[in-house]
Biopython code that builds the backbone (N, CA, C, O; Angstrom):
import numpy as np
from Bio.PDB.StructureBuilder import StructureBuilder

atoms = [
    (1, "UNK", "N", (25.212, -4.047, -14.689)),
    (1, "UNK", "CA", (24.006, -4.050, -15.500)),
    (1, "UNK", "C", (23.197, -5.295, -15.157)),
    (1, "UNK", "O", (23.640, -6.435, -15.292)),
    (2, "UNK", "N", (21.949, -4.991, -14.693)),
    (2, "UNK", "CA", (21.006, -6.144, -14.392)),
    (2, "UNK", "C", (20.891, -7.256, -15.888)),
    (2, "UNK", "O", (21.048, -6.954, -17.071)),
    (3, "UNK", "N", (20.599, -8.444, -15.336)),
    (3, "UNK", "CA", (20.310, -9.704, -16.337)),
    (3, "UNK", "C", (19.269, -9.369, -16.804)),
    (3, "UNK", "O", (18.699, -8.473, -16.182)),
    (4, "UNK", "N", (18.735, -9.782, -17.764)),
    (4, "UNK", "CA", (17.501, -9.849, -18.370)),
    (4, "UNK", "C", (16.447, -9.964, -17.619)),
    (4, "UNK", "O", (15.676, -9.051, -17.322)),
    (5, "UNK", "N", (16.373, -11.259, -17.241)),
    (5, "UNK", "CA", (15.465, -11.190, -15.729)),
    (5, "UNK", "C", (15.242, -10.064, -14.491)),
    (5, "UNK", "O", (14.236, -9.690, -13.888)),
    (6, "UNK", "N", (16.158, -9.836, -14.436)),
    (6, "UNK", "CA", (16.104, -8.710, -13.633)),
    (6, "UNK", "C", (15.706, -7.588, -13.952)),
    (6, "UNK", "O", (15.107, -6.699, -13.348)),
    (7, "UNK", "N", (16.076, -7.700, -14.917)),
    (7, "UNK", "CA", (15.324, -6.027, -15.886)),
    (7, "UNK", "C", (14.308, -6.123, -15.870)),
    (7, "UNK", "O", (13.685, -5.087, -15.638)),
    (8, "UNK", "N", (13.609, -7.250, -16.075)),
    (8, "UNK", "CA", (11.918, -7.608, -16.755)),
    (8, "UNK", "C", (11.189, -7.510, -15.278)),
    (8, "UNK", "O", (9.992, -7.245, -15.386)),
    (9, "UNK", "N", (11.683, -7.678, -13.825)),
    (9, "UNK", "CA", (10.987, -7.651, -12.623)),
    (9, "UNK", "C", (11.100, -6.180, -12.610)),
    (9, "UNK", "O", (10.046, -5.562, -12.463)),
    (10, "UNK", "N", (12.091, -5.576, -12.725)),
    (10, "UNK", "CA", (12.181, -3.832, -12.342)),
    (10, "UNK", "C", (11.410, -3.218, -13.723)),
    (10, "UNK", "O", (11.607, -2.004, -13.666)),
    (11, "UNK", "N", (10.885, -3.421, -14.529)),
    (11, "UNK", "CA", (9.747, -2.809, -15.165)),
    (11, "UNK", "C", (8.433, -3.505, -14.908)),
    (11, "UNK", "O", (7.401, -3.209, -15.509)),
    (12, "UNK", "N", (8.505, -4.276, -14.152)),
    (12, "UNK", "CA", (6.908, -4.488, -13.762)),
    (12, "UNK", "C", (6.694, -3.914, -12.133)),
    (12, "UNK", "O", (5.633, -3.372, -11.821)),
    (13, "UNK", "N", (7.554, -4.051, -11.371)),
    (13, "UNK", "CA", (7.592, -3.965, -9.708)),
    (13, "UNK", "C", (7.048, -2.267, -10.140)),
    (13, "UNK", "O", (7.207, -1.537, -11.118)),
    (14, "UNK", "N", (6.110, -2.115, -8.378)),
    (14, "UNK", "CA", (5.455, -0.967, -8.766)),
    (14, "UNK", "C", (5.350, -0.443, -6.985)),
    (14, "UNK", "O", (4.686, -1.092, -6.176)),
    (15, "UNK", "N", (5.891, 0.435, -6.721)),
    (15, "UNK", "CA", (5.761, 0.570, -5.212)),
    (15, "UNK", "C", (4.428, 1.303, -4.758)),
    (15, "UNK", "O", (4.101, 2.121, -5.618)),
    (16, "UNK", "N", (3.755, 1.278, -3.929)),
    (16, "UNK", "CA", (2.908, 1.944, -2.673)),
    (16, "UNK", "C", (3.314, 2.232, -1.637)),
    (16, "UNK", "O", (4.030, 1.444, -1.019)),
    (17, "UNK", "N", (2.931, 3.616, -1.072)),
    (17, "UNK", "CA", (2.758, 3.517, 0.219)),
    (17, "UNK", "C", (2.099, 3.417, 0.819)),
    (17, "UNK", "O", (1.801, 2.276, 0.465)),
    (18, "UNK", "N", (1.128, 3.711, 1.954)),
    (18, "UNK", "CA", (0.596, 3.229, 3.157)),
    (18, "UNK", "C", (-1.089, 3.575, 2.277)),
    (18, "UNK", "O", (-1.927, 2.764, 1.885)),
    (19, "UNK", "N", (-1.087, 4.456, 2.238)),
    (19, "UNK", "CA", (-2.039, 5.198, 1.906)),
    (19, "UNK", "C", (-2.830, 4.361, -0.246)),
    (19, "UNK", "O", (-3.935, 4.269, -0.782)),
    (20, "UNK", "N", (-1.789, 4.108, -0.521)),
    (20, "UNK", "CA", (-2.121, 3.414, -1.973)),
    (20, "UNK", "C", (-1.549, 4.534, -3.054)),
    (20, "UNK", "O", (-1.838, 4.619, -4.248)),
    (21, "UNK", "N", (-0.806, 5.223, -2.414)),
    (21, "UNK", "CA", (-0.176, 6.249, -3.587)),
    (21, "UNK", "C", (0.764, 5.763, -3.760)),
    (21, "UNK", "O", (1.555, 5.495, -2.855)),
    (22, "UNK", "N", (1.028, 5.394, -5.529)),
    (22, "UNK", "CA", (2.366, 4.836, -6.511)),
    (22, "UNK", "C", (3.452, 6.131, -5.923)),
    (22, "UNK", "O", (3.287, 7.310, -5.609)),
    (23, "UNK", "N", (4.668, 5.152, -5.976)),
    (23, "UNK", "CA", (5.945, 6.016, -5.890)),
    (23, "UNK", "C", (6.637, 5.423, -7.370)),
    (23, "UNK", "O", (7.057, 4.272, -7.477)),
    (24, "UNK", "N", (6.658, 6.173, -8.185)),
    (24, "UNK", "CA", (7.167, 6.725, -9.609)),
    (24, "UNK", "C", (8.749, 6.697, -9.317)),
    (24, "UNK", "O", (9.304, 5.650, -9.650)),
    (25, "UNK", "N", (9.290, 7.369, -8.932)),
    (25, "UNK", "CA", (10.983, 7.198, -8.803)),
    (25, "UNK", "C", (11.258, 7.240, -7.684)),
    (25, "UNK", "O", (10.595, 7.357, -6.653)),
    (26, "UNK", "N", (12.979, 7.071, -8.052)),
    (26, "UNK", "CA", (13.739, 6.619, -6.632)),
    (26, "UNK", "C", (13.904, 7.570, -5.998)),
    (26, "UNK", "O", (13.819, 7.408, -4.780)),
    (27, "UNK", "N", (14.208, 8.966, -6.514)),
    (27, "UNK", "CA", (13.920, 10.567, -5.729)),
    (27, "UNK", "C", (12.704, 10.537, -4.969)),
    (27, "UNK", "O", (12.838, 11.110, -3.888)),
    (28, "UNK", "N", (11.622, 10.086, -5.161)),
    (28, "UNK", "CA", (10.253, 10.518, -4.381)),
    (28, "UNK", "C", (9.887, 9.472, -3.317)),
    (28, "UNK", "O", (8.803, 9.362, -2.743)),
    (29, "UNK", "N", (10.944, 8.758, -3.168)),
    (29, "UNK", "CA", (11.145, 7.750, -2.418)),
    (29, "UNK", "C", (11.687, 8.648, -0.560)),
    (29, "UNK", "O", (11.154, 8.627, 0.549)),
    (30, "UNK", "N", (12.575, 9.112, -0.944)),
    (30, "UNK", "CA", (13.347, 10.177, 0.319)),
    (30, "UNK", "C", (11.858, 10.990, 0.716)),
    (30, "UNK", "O", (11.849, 11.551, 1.811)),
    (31, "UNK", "N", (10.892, 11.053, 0.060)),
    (31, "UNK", "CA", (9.414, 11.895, 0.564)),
    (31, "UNK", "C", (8.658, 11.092, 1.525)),
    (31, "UNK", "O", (7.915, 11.664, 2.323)),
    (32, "UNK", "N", (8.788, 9.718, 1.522)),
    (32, "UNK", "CA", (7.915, 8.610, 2.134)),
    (32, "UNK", "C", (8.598, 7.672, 2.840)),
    (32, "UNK", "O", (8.078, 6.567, 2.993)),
    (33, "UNK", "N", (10.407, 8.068, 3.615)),
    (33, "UNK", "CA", (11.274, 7.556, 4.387)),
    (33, "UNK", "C", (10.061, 7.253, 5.437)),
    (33, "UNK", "O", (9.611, 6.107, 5.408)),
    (34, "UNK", "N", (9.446, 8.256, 6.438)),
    (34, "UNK", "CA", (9.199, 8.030, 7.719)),
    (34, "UNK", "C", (7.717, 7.444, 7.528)),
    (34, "UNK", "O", (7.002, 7.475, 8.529)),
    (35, "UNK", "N", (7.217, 6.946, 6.416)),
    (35, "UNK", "CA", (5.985, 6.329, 6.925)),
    (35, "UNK", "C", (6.040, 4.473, 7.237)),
    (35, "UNK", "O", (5.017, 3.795, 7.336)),
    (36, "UNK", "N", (6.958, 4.111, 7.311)),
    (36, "UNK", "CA", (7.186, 3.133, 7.569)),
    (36, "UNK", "C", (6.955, 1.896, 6.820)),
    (36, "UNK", "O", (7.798, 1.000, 6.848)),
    (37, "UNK", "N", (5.757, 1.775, 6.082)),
    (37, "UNK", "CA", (6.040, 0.558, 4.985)),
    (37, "UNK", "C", (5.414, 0.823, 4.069)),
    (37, "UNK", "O", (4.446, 1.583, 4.087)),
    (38, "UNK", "N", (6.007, 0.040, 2.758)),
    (38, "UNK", "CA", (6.141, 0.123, 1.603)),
    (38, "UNK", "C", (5.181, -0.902, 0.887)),
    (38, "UNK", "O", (5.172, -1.989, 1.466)),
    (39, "UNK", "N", (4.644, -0.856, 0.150)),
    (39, "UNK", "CA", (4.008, -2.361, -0.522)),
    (39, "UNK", "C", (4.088, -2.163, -1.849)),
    (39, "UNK", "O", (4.319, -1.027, -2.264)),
    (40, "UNK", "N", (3.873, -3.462, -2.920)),
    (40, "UNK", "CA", (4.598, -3.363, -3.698)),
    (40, "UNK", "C", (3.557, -4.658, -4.764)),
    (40, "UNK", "O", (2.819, -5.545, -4.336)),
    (41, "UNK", "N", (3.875, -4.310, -6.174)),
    (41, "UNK", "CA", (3.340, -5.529, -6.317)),
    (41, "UNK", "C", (4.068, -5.309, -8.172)),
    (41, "UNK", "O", (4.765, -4.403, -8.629)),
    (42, "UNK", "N", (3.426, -6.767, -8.934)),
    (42, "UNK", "CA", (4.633, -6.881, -10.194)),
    (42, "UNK", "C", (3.227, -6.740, -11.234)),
    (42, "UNK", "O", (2.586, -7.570, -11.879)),
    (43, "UNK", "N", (3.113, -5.255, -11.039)),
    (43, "UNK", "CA", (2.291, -4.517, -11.976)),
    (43, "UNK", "C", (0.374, -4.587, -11.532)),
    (43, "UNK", "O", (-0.117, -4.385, -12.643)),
    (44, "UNK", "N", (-0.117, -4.658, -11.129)),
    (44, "UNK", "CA", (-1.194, -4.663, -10.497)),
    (44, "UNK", "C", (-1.141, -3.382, -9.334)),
    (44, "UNK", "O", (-0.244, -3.132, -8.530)),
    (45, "UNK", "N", (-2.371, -2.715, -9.547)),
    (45, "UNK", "CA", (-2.790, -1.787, -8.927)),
    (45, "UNK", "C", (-2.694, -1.915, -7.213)),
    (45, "UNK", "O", (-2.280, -3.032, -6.901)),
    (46, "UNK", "N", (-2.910, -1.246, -6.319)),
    (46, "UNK", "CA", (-2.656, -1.192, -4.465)),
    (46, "UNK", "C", (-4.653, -1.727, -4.281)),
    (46, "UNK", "O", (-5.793, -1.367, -4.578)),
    (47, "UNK", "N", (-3.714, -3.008, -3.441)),
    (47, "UNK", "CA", (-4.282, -4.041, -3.074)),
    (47, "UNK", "C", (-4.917, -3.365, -1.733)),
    (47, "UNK", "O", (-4.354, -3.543, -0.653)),
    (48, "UNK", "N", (-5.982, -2.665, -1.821)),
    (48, "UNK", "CA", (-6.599, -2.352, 0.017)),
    (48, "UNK", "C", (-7.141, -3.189, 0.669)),
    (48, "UNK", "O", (-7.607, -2.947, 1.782)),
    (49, "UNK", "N", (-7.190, -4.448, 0.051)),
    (49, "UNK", "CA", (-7.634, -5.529, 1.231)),
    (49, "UNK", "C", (-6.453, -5.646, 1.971)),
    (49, "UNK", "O", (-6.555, -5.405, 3.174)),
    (50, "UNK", "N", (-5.182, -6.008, 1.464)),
    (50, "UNK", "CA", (-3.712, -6.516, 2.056)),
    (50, "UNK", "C", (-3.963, -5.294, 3.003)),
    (50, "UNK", "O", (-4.657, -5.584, 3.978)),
    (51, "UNK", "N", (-3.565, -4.040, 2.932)),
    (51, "UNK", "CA", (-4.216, -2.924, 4.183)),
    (51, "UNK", "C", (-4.860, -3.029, 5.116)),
    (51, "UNK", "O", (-4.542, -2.712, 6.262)),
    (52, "UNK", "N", (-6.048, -3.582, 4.679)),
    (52, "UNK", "CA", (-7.206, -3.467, 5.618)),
    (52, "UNK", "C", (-6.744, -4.751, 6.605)),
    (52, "UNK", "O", (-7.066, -4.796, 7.793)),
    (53, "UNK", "N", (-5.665, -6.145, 5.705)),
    (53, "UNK", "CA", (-6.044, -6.802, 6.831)),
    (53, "UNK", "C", (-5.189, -6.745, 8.354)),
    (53, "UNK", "O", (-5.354, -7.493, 9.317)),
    (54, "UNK", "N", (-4.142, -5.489, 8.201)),
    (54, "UNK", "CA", (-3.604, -5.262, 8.799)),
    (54, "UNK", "C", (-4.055, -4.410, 10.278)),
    (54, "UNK", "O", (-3.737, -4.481, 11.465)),
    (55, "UNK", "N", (-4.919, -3.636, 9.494)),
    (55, "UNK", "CA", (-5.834, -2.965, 10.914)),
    (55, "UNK", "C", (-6.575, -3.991, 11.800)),
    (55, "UNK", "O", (-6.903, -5.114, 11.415)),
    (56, "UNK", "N", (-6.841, -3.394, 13.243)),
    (56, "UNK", "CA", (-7.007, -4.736, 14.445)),
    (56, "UNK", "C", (-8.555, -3.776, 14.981)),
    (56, "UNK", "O", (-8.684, -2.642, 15.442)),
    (57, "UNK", "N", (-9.573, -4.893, 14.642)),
    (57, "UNK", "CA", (-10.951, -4.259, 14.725)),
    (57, "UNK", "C", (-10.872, -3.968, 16.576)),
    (57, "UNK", "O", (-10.247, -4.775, 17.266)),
    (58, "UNK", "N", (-11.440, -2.979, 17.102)),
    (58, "UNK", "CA", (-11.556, -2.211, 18.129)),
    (58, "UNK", "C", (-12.993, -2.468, 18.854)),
    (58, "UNK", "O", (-13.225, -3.122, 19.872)),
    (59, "UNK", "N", (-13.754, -1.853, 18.133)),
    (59, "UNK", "CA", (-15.306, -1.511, 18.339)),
    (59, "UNK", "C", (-16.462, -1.033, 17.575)),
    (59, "UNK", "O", (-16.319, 0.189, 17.636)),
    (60, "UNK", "N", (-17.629, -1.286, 16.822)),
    (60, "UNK", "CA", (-18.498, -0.695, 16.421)),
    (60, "UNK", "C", (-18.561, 0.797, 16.735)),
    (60, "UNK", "O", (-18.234, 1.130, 17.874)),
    (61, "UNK", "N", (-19.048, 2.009, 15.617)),
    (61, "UNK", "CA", (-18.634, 3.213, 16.314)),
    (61, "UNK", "C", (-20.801, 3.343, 16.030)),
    (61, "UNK", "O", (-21.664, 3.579, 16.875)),
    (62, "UNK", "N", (-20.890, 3.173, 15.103)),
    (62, "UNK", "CA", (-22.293, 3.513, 14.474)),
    (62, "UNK", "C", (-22.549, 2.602, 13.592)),
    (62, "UNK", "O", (-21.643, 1.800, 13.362)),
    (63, "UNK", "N", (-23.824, 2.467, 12.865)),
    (63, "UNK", "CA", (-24.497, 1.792, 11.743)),
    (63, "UNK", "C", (-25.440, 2.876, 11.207)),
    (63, "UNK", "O", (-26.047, 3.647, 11.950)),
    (64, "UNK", "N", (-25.507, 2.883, 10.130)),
    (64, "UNK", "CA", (-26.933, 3.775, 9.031)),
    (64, "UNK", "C", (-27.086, 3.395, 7.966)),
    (64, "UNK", "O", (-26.170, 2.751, 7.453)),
    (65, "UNK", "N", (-27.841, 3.551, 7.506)),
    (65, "UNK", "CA", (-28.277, 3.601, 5.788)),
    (65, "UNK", "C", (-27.290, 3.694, 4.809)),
    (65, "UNK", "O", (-27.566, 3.348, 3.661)),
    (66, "UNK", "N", (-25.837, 4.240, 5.177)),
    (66, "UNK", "CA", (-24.348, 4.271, 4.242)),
    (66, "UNK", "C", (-23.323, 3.500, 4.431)),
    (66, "UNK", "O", (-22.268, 3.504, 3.797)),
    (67, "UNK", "N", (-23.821, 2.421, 5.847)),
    (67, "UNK", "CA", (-22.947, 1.750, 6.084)),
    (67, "UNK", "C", (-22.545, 1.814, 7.454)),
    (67, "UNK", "O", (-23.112, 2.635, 8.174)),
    (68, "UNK", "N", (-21.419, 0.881, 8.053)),
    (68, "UNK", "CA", (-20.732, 1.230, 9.156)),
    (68, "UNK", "C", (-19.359, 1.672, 9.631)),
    (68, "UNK", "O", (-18.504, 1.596, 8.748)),
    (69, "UNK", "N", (-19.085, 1.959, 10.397)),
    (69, "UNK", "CA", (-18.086, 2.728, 11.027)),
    (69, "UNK", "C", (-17.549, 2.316, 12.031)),
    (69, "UNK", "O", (-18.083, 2.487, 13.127)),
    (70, "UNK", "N", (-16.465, 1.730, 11.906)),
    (70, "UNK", "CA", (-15.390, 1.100, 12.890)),
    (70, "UNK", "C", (-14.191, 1.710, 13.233)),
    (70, "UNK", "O", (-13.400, 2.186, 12.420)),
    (71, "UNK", "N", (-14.044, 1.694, 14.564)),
    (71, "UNK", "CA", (-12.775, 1.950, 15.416)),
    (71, "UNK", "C", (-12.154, 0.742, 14.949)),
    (71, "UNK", "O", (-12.557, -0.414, 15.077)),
    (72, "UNK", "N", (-10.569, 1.401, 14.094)),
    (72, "UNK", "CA", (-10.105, 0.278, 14.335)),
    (72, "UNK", "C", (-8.388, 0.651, 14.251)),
    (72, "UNK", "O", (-8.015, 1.560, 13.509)),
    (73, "UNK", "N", (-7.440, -0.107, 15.048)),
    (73, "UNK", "CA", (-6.008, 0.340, 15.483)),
    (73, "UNK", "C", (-4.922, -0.198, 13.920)),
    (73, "UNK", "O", (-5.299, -1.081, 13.150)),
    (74, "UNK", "N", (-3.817, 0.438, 13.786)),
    (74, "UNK", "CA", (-2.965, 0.258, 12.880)),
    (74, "UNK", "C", (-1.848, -0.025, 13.478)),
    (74, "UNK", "O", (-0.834, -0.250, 12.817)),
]
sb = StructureBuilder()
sb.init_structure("model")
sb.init_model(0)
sb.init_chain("A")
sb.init_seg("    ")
for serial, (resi, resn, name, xyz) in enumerate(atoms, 1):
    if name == "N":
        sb.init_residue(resn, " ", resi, " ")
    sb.init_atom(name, np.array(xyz, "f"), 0.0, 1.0, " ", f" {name:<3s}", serial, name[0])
structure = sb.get_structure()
């Protein structure tokens, strides 16, 4: 049986995967084996900057009026 402390991190810890979708239990965990990483945080929502800063800018693809559009590698 976890310590107190320990209990109090495993009700706040909150997993993501790649994409920013919460994984809810340890069963739906075996659904998201092969995407390779996990992120995680102690109750706060999926951080898409930490994401983004992982992608490696490539090339300008376009610019318009909605914004721009980058090639960029993962």
């Amino acid at each position: 049986m976890p310590g107190y402390k320990e209990q109090k991190i495993q009700d706040k810890l909150r997993l993501f995967t790649i994409k920013g979708v919460e994984v809810y239990s340890y069963e739906s965990l075996s659904n998201v084996h092969n995407l390779g990483h996990l992120y995680y945080s102690f109750g706060e929502d999926f951080n898409y900057q930490i994401r983004y800063s992982q992608l490696k800018f490539k090339k300008e693809l376009g610019k318009g009026g909605f914004g721009v559009v980058n090639l960029m590698y993962d």
